[in-house]
N, C-alpha and C positions, 0 to 999 in steps of 0.2 A: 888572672890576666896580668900578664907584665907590662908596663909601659915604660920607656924610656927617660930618665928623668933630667931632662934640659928643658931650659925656655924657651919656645920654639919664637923666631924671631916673624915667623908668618906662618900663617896655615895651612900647609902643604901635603896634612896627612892626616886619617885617621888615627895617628897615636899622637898627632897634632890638637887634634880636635876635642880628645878624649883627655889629654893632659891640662888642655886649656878648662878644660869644664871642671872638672876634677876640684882642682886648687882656685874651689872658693871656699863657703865655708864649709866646715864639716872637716877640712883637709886635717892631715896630720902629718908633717916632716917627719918625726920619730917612727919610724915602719912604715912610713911613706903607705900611710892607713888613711881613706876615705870612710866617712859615716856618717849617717845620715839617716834621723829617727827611733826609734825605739821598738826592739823586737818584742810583737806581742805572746805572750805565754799563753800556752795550750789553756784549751777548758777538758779536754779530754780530762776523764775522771783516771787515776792509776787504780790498777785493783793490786790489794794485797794477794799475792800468788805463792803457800806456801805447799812446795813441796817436800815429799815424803820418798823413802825409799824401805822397799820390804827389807827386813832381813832374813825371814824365811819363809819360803813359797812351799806348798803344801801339793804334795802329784802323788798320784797313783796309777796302779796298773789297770790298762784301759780293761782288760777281763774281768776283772773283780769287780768291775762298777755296771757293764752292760748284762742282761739276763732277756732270754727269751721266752718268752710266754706262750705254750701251750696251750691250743684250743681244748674244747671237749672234747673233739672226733679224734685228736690227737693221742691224748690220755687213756680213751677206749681202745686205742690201737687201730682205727676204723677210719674211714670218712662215710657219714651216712649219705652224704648227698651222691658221691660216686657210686655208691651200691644201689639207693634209688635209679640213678640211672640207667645202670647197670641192667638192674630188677626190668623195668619200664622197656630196655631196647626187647630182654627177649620175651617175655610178654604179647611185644607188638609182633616179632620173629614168628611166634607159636600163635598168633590168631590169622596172621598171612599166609599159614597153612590148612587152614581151616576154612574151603568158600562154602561148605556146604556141611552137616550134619554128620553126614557118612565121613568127612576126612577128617572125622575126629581118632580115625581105627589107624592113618598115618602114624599118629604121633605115639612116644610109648609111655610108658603105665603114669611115673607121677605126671610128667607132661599135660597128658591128656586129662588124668582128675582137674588139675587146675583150670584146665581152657573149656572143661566140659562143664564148671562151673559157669563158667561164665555165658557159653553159646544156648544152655539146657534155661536161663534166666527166662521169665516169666515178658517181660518188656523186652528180649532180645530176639529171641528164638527163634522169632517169625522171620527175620533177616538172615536164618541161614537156610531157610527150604530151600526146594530144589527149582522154583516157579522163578527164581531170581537170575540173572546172569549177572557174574561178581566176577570182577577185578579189582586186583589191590596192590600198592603199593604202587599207585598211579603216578607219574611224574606228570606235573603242569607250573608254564613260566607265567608267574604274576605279573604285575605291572613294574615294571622295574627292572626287569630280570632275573629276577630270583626265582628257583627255582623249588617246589616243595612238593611233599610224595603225600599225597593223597592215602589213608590208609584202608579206606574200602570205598568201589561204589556198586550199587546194587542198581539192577535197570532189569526191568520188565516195558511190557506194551503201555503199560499205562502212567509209571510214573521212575522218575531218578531220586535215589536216595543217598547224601552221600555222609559216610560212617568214621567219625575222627573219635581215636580212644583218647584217654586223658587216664595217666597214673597220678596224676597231683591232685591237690586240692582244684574246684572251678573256679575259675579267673574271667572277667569280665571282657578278659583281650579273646576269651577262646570262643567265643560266641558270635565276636566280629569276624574272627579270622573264616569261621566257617560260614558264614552270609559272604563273604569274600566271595571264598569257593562255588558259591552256587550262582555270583553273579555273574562268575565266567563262564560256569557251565549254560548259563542262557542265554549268554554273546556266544558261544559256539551252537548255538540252534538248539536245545533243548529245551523242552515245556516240562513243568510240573516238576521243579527240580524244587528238595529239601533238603536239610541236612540232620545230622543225631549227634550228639557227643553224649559217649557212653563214659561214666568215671569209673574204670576199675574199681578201685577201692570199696564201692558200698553199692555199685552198679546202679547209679543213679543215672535216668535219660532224659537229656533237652533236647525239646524240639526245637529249630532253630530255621525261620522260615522271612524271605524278603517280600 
């Protein structure tokens, strides 16, 4: 702040008023310097901050350090899971040709060995006489809207059965999924409905009943 430095003979001004305050004590003619008190010193602690600088920084080629890692299926040359599934669609393709006993003469030579293993089983067989009327590859909308294909159902006079294959290992979800199935089918008016899940693999049969 600059103030004018004359004696103000009245007080007529803020640079009046400020010069008059000014020049008591503290004042300083020599640099025309006010002061007044003692400035206090920091507690702030200083930290010692010493820095560094590299002289030589170490890089390489981003190839030589990244490597990709190779599953098993990869190594085999194979993906087993894709071939499972693979396996598993026609599988279900070659028993949706089969409602009955006799359309096993449809299919040809290995084909039919493999599917006549399975339809000729002791716990199955009886689900492909001729007493049955069988559809498959049923489309029905769950709750939700989704929609899923039913892979056999077998209806006669007396009772509904309905036939879900399984190529995997038994899972506790496929038990529900098929008491699912049968709880629709008895909100669409059907009495005496049950269900089978047959496992490929070792032809194992669960009964599966609400």
């Amino acid at each position: 702040m600059h103030l004018s430095q004359r004696t103000p003979a009245s007080l007529t001004s803020i640079n009046d008023v400020l010069f008059n305050a000014l020049h008591t004590e503290g004042w300083k003619e020599e640099g025309a310097l006010w002061e007044k008190g003692v400035l206090a010193e920091s507690d702030a602690v200083k930290e010692d901050i010493s820095e560094y600088a590299l002289i030589t920084y170490h890089s390489h080629y981003w190839r030589n350090k990244i490597a990709i890692k190779k599953s098993m299926s990869s190594q085999l040359g194979a993906n087993p899971f894709l071939e499972a599934t693979q396996k598993g669609i026609k599988i279900h393709d070659l028993l949706s040709k089969v409602k009955h006993l006799s359309d096993l003469e449809l299919l040809d030579e290995p084909n039919r060995l493999k599917i006549e293993n399975i339809v000729r089983n002791e716990g199955i067989t009886s689900w492909f006489d001729n007493r049955w009327k069988v559809d498959v590859e049923v489309p029905i909308v769950l709750p939700g809207g989704d929609v899923k294909r039913l892979d056999r159902i077998n209806t006669n006079s007396e009772e509904t059965i309905i036939i879900d294959y399984k190529t995997g290992d038994p899972r506790s979800k496929d038990q529900k999924q098929v008491a699912e199935y049968i709880k629709l089918m008895l909100n669409m008016g059907l009495t005496n409905v049950s269900g089978r899940l047959i496992y490929l693999q070792d032809l194992k049969v669960v009964t599966v009943e609400v």
